[in-house]
N, C-alpha and C positions, 0 to 999 in steps of 0.2 A: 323569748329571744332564741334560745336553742331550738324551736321548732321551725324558724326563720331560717336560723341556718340550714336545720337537714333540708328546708322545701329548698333554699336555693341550690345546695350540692345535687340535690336532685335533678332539677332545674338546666345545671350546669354540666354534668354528669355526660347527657347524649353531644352536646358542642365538643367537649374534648374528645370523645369518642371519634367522633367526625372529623377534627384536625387531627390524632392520631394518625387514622387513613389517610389523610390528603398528604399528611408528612412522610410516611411512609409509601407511599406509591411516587412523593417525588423525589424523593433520597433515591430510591429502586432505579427511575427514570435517568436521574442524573447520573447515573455508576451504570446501569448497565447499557443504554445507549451508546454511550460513546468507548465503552470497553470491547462490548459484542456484537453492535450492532451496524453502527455509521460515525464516525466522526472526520471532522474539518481538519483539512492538513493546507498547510499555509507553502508554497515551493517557496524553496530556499537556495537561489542558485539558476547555475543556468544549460545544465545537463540534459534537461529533456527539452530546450528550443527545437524546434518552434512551437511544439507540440503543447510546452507549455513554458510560460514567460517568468522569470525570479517576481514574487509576490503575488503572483495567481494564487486561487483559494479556488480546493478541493474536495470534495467529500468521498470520502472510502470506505465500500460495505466491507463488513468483516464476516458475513456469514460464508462466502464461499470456501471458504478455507472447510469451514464443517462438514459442508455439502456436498461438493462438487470439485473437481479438478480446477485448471487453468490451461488458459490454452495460449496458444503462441499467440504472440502480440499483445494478451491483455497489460496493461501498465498496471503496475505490484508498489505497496510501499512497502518496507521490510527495513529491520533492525538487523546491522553488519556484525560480523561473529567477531571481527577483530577490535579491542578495545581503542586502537590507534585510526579505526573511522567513527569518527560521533556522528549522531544523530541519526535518525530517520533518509531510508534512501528512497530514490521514485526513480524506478527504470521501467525498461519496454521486455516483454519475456520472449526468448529468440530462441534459446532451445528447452525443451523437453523432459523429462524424464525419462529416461532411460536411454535416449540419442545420443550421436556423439555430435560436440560439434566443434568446427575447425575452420581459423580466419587466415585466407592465404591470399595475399596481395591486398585488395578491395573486397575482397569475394566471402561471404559467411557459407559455408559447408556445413551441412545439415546431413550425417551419415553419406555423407560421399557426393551431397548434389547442392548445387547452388542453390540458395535460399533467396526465393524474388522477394524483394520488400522495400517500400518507398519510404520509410522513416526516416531515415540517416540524413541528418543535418548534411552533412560533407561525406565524402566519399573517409573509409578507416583506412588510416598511416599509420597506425600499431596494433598488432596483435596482443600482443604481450606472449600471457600464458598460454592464450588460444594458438599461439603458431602451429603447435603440437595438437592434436586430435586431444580431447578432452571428451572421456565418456560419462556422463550425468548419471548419478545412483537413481533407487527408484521412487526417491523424493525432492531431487535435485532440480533447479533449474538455470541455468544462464542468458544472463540478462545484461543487454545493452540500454546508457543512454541515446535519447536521439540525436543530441548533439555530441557525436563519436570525437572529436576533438578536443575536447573538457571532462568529457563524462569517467568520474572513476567507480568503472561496472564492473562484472565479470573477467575482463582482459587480465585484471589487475590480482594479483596474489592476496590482497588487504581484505579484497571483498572477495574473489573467486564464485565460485559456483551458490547460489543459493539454496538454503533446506527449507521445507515447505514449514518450519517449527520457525523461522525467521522472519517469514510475510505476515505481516500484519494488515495487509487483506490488498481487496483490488481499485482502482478507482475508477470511477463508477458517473460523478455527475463533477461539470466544473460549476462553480460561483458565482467570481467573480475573477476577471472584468467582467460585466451585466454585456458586456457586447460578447463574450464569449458562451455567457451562459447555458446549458444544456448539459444532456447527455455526452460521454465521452465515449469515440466509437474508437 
């Protein structure tokens, strides 16, 4: 009977070996995927109409942030510095690091020149902070929603200027609705 046993430890010995590995590459999978790599962001709201609808589903890489800069217009999600905005935000990135930039009338100022860009839901009725020339540190970025009429972005004291330690990365592909699905340009 004890020899029964060792042959079956034996036996058994390379199977657990083998679901050790499987368990461990999908513990790995499941934790670093969606920490460092892509995960699903569900919109909450309705700041970046039309561009994107409350309930649309999102995927966002996380590697750029390690990699590479951001450039104007990529859409960012990022966690707000002020405890009094919760949650996850999703805006459009309008200025720069190191630019100033400046909202006068309708008009977004990009170091001293109108900034072309067709994004904006409605034409902006506030500035807020931006009335004043704002100049971006050189990890800073400010970011509007597209629907400037709702959207509490940059303008606003709560959220202000974004640091690049706040983005939790860029969006990248949409989901769902299936009629939108794709690349997000």
């Amino acid at each position: 009977m004890n020899q029964k046993n060792s042959h079956w430890t034996e036996a058994v010995k390379p199977l657990l070996k083998e679901c050790s590995k499987v368990a461990l590459i999908l513990i790995c999978v499941l934790y670093l995927v969606p920490n460092f790599i892509v995960q699903r962001t569900l919109i909450d709201g309705s700041s970046m109409e039309n561009t994107f609808q409350n309930g649309d589903q999102i995927l966002v890489e996380k590697l750029t942030k390690y990699i590479m800069e951001y450039n104007r217009f990529d859409i960012i999600v990022f966690e707000p510095k002020y405890e009094a905005a919760e949650g996850q935000y999703i805006k459009r990135i309008i200025g720069l690091p190191g630019e100033t930039v400046q909202i006068v009338g309708q008009q977004i100022y990009i170091n001293g020149e109108v900034l072309i860009e067709q994004f904006g839901k409605d034409p902006i009725m506030y500035a807020g902070i931006a009335d004043k020339p704002i100049t971006l540190g050189a990890k800073e970025y400010f970011v509007l929603g597209d629907n400037r009429e709702v959207s509490l972005d940059s303008r606003y004291e709560v959220v202000g200027p974004v640091s690049h330690s706040q983005i939790e990365g860029k969006v990248l592909f949409q989901i769902y609705p299936f009629s939108k699905f794709g690349i997000v340009e």
